[in-house]
C-alpha positions as CSV (number, residue, x, y, z in Angstrom):
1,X,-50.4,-178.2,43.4
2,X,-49.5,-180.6,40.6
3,X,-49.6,-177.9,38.1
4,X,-46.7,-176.2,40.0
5,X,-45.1,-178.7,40.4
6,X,-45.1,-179.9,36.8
7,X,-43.3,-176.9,35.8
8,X,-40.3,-178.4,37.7
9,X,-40.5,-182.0,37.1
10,X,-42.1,-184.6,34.5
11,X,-43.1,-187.4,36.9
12,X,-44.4,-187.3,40.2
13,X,-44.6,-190.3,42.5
14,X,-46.7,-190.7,46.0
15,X,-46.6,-193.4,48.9
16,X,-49.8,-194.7,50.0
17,X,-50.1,-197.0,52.8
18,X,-51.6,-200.8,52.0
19,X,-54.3,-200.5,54.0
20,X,-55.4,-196.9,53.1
21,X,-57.8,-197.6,50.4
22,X,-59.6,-193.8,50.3
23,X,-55.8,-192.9,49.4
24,X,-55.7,-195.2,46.8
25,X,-58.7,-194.6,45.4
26,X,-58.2,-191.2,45.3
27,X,-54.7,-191.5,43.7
28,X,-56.6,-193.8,40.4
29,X,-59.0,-191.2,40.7
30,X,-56.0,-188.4,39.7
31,X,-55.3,-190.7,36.9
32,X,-51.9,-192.2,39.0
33,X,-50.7,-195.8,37.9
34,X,-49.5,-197.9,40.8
35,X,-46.1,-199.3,39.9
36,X,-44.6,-200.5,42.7
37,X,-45.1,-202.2,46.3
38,X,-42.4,-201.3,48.8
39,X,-42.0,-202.5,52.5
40,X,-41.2,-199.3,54.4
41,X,-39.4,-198.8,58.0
42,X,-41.3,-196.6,60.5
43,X,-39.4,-195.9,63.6
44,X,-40.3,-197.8,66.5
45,X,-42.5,-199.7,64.6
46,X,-42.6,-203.1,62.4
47,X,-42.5,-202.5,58.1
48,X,-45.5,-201.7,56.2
49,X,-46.1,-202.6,53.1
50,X,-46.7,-199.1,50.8
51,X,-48.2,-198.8,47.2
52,X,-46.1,-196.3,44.9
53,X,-48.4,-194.6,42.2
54,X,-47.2,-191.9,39.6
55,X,-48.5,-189.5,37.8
56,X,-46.9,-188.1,34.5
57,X,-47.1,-184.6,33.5
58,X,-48.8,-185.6,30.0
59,X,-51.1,-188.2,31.2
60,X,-52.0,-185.0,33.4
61,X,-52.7,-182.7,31.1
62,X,-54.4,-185.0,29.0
63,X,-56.6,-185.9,32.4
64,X,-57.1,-181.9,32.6
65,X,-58.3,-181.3,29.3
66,X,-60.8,-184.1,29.0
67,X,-62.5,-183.0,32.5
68,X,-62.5,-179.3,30.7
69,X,-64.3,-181.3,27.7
70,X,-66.8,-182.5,29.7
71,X,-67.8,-179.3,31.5
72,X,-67.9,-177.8,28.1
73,X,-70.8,-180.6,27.1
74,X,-72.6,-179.9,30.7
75,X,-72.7,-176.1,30.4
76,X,-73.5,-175.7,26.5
77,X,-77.1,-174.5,25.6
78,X,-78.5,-176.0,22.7
């Protein structure tokens, strides 16, 4: 999905609640940077307070190609 959508846009930025750490662990795990806390309004209930990460097209493809390196060393026969 974030190979698609890299063809249309440089940067792409996702919400992840406070409290959902498996989300936020997965987003540093896709080699997102957090870069901002927002409070966010959710109808008919109080704020939350929501980590922004971002990933950038570059810092994705760089991500891509050093996973590829690493197969690469797993599958070569010596």
């Amino acid at each position: 999905m974030l190979d698609y959508i890299f063809q249309l846009v440089s940067k792409v930025e996702f919400h992840v609640g406070a409290q959902n750490i498996r989300s936020q662990i997965a987003m540093e795990r896709l080699g997102a940077k957090k870069i901002a806390e927002r409070e966010v309004a959710y109808f008919g209930e109080s704020n939350r307070l929501n980590f922004v990460y971002e990933i950038d097209k570059v810092d994705w493809y760089n991500m891509i190609l050093r996973i590829c390196g690493h197969i690469i060393k797993l599958i070569r026969f010596d």
